[in-house]
C-alpha positions as CSV (number, residue, x, y, z in Angstrom):
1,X,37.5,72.3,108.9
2,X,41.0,72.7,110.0
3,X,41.8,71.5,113.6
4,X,43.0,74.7,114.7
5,X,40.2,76.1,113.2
6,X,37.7,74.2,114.7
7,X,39.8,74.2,117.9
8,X,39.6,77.7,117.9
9,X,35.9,78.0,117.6
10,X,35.4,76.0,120.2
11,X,37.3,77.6,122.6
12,X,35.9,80.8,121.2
13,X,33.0,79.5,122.3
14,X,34.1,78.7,126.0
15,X,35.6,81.6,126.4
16,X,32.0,83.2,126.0
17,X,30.7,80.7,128.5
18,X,33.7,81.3,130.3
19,X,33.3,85.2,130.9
20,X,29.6,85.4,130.9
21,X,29.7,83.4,134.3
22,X,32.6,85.5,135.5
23,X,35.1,82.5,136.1
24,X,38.7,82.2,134.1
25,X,39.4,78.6,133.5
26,X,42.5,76.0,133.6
27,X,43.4,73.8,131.7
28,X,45.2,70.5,133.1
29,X,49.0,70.3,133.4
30,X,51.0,69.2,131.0
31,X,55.0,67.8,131.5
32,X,57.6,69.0,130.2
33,X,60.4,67.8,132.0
34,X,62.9,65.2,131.7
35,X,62.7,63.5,135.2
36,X,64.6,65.2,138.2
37,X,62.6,67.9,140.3
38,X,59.2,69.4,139.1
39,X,57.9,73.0,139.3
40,X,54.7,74.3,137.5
41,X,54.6,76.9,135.0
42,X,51.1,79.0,134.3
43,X,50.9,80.7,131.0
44,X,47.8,83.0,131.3
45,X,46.2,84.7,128.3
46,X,44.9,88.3,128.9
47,X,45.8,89.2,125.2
48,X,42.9,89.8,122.2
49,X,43.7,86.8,120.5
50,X,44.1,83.0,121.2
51,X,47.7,81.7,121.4
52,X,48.1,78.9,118.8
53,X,52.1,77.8,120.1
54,X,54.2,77.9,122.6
55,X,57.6,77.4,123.0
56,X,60.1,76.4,125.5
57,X,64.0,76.2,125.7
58,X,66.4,75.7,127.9
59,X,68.8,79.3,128.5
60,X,71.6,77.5,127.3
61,X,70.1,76.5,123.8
62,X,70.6,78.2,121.0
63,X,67.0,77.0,119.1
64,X,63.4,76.7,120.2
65,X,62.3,73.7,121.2
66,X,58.9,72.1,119.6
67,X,55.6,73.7,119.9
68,X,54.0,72.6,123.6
69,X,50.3,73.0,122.7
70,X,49.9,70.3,119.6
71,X,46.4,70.8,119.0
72,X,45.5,72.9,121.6
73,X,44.5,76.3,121.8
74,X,45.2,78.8,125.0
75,X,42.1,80.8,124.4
76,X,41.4,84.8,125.4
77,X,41.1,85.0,129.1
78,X,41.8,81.0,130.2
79,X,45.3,79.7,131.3
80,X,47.4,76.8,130.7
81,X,49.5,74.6,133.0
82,X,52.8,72.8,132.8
83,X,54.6,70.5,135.1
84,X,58.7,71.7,134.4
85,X,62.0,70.8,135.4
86,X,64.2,73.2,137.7
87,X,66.3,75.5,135.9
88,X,66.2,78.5,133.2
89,X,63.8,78.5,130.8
90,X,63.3,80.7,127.8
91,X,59.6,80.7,126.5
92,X,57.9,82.0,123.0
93,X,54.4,82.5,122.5
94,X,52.6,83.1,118.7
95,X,49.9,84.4,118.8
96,X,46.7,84.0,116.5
97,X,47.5,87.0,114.8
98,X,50.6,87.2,114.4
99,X,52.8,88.2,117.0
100,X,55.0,86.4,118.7
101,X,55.9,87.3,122.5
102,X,59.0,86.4,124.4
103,X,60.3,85.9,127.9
104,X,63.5,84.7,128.9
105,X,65.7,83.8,131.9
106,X,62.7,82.4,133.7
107,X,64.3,80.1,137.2
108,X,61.8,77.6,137.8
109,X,62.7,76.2,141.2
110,X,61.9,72.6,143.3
111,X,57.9,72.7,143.9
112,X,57.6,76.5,142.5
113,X,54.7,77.7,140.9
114,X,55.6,80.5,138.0
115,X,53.2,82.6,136.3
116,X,53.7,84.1,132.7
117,X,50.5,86.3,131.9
118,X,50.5,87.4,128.5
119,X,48.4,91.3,128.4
């Protein structure tokens, strides 16, 4: 079985767990940051399907930068956390079926907590 695939059961699975107990769960921080000051980023899935990558880029860059979630899956109704550097980031979610989401312009500042919640 594909990875994804598999991942994607699983978390299918979770999620289940997950809302039949009534909680929404979190997954651990992940960096993305290149040293200087840190700020965490939340990207919370209230969509109808999982979101398979994830995408972030500096505003000044003109391309995309690699996909954030390797192997991971951010499953229906569960959230994901990053540790980031200050500044302006753009960010792109795809989503399992297709679509693709974007938000830009997002100022993450010195010990900030930011919340993108995907609906």
């Amino acid at each position: 079985m594909h990875t994804r695939s598999l991942s994607q059961a699983i978390f299918a699975l979770l999620v289940s767990v997950t809302l039949i107990s009534g909680c929404v769960s979190s997954r651990s921080a992940q960096s993305y940051s290149s040293g200087g000051l840190n700020s965490t980023l939340d990207i919370v899935n209230h969509t109808n399907a999982p979101i398979y990558y994830l995408y972030l880029s500096s505003c000044s860059s003109n391309s995309w930068g690699t996909d954030q979630l390797g192997s991971d899956v951010i499953s229906v109704g569960t959230s994901y956390s990053f540790a980031m550097t200050v500044g302006c980031w753009d960010l792109r979610a795809k989503l399992s079926d297709g679509r693709e989401v974007e938000r830009r312009g997002v100022n993450m500042r010195p010990g900030e907590r930011n919340s993108w919640t995907l609906s």
